[in-house]
C-alpha positions as CSV (number, residue, x, y, z in Angstrom):
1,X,0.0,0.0,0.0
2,X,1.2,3.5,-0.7
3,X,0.3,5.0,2.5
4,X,2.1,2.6,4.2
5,X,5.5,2.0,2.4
6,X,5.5,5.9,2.8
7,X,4.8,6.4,6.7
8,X,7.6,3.3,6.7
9,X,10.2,5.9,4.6
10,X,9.8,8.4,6.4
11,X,11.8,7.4,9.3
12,X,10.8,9.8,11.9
13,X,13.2,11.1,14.2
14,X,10.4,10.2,17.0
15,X,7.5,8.9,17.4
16,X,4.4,11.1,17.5
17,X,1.5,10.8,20.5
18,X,-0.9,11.9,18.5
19,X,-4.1,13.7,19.8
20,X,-6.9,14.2,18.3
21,X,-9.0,17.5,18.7
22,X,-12.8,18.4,17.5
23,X,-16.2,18.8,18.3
24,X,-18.4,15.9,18.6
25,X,-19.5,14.8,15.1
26,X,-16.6,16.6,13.8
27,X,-15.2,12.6,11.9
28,X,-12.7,12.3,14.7
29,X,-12.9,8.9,15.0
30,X,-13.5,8.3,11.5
31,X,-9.7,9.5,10.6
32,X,-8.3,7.6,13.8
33,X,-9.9,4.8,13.5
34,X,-8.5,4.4,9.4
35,X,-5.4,5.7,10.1
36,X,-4.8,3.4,12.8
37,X,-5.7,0.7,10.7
38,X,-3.8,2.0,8.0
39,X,-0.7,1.8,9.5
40,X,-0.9,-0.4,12.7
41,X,-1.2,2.1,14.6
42,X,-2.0,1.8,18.4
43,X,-5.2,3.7,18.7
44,X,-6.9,4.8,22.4
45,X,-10.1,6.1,23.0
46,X,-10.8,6.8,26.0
47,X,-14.6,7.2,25.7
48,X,-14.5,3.1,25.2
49,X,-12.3,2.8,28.0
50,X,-14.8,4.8,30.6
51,X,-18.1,2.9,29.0
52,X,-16.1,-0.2,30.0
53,X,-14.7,0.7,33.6
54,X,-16.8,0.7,36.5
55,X,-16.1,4.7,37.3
56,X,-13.6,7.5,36.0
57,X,-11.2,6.8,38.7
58,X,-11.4,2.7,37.2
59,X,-10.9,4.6,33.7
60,X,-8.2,6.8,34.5
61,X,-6.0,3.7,36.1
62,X,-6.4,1.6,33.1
63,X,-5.7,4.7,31.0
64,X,-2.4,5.3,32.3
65,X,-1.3,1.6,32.4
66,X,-2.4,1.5,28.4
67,X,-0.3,4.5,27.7
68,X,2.5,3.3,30.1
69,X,3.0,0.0,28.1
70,X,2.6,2.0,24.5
71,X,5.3,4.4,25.3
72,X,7.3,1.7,25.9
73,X,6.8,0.2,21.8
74,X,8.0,3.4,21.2
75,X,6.0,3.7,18.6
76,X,3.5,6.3,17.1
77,X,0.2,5.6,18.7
78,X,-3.2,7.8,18.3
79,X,-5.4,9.1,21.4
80,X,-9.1,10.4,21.3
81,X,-10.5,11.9,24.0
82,X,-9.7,14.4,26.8
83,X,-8.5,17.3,24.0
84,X,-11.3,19.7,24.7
85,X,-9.5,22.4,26.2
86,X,-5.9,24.1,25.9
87,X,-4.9,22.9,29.5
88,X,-5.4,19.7,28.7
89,X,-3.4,19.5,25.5
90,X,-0.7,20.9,26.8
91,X,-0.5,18.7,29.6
92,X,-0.5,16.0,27.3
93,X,2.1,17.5,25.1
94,X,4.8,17.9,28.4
95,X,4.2,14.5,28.9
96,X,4.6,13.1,25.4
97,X,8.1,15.1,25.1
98,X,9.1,13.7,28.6
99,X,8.8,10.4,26.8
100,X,10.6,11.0,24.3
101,X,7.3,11.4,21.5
102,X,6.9,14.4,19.5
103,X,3.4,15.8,20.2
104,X,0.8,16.1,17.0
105,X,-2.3,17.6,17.0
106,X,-4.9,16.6,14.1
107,X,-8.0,18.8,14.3
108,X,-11.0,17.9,12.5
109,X,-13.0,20.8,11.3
110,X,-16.9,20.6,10.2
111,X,-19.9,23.4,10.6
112,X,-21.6,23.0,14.0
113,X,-25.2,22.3,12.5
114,X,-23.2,19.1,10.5
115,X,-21.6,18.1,13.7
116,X,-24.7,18.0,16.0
117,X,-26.5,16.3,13.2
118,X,-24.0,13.3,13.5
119,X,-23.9,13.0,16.9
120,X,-27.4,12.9,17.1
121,X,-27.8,10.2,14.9
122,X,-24.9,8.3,16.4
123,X,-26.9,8.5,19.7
124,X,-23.3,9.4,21.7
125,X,-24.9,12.6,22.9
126,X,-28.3,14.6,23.2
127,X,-28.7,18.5,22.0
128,X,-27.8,19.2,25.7
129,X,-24.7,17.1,25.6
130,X,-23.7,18.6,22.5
131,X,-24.2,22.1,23.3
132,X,-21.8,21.7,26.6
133,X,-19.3,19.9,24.8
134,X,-19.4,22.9,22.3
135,X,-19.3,25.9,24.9
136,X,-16.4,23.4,26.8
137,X,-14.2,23.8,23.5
138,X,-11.7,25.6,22.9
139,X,-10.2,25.2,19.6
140,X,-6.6,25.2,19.1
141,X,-4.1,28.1,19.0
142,X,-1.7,28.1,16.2
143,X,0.7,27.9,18.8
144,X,-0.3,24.2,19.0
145,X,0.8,23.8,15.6
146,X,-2.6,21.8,14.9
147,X,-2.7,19.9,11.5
148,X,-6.1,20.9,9.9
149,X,-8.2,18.1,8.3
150,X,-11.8,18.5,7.1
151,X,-14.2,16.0,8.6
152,X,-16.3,16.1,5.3
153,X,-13.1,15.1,3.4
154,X,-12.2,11.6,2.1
155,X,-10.1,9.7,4.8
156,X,-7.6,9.6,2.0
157,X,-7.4,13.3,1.6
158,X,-7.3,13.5,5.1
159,X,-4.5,11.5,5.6
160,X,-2.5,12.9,2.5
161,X,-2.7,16.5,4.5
162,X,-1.1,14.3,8.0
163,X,1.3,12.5,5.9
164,X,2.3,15.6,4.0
165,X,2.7,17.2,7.6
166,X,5.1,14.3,8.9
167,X,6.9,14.3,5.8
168,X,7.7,18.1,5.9
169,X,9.1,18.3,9.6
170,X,11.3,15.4,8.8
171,X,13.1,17.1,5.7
172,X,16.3,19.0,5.4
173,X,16.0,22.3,5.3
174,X,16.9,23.4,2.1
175,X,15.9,19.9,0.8
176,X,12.5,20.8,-0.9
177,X,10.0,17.8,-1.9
178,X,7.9,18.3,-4.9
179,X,3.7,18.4,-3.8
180,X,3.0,16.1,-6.5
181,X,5.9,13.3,-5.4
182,X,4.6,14.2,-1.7
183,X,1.1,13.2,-2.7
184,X,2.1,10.1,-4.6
185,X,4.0,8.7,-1.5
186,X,1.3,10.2,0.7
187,X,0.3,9.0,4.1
188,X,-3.5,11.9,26.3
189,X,-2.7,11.7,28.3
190,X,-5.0,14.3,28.8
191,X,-6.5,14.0,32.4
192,X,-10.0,13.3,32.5
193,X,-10.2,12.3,35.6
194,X,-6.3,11.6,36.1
195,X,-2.6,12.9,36.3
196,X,-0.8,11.7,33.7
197,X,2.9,10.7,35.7
C-alpha cells in the first residue's frame, strides 16, 4: 500500500503521541480509527475505556497503564479523547516530550449544524450534551501547531494533509519535496479524571 511503504520511509526522528481534537461529530474517529488501521497504529479512545470501567477513577487507572505500556513500543500511537480544552493538550504535550514522543495535534473541522446532526444520529450525545461539549471547547491556537483536516473530506485526503505534515518536519532544510511526489508517497494523556505521571 502506498500509504504505508510511505509512513515506513519516512523514518521519523520520533514517534508522534498523536491527539486528536474536534467537536463531537466533527469525523474524529473516522480518521483515527482508518489511520490506525492503515498503519498499525496503536489507537486509544478513552470514551471506550470509561463505558467499560466501573467509574472515572477505574478509567483513568487503566488509561495510564495502556499508555505506560505504549510508550514503551515506542512507537507512534493515536489518542481520542480528553483534547477539549488548551490545559489539557498541553498537559498532554509535556508529557509526550518527557517520553521521548513528538506531540501532534490533528483537528478535525466541520460546521456545527453538521456536527450535532452526526452526533445525534450516532446516539453518543443529546442537543444538551452537545451544546456543553461545544461551549467546553476551545479550539486550538496556532501555537499548538494543529494539522487541519476536514471532517467532510475523504479519509484519504485527510490523511494525504497528516502525511504531508510528517513528511515536511522530517526534511532538510533546504531539501525541498515536490507536492505532486509528496502526494504520490502520501500517508492523552490528557487528564480526564487523572494525572498523567
Amino acid at each position: 500500500m502506498v500509504y504505508y511503504n510511505y509512513m515506513k520511509a519516512l523514518h521519523l526522528t520520533r514517534p508522534h503521541a498523536i491527539m486528536m481534537v474536534g467537536l463531537p461529530g466533527s469525523g474524529k474517529t473516522f480518521f483515527a480509527s482508518h489511520f490506525a488501521d492503515t498503519f498499525n497504529t496503536p489507537y486509544l479512545n478513552l470514551d471506550d475505556i470509561e463505558q467499560r470501567s466501573a467509574n472515572a477513577s477505574a478509567a483513568g487507572e487503566l488509561t495510564v497503564a495502556f499508555l505506560t505500556q505504549l510508550v514503551k513500543t515506542e512507537q507512534t500511537f493515536i489518542l481520542e479523547g480528553n483534547s477539549a480544552t488548551r490545559v489539557w493538550r498541553t498537559e498532554f504535550a509535556k508529557w509526550a516530550r518527557a517520553h521521548d514522543y513528538t506531540p501532534l495535534f490533528i483537528w478535525t473541522q466541520v460546521d456545527q449544524a453538521t456536527a450535532l446532526k452526526r452526533t445525534l444520529k450516532n446516539g453518543k450525545a443529546n442537543r444538551q450534551e452537545f451544546t456543553a461539549a461545544l461551549q467546553s471547547f476551545s479550539a486550538p491556537h496556532a501555537d499548538e501547531k494543529p494539522v487541519v483536516v476536514s471532517g467532510k473530506h475523504t479519509y484519504a485526503s485527510q490523511a494525504r494533509t497528516v502525511l504531508t505534515h510528517l513528511g515536511a518536519q522530517n526534511r532538510p532544510a533546504g531539501n525541498p519535496v515536490s507536492p505532486r511526489r509528496a502526494t504520490e508517497n502520501t500517508v492523552k494523556p490528557p487528564r480526564r479524571t487523572i494525572g498523567i505521571q
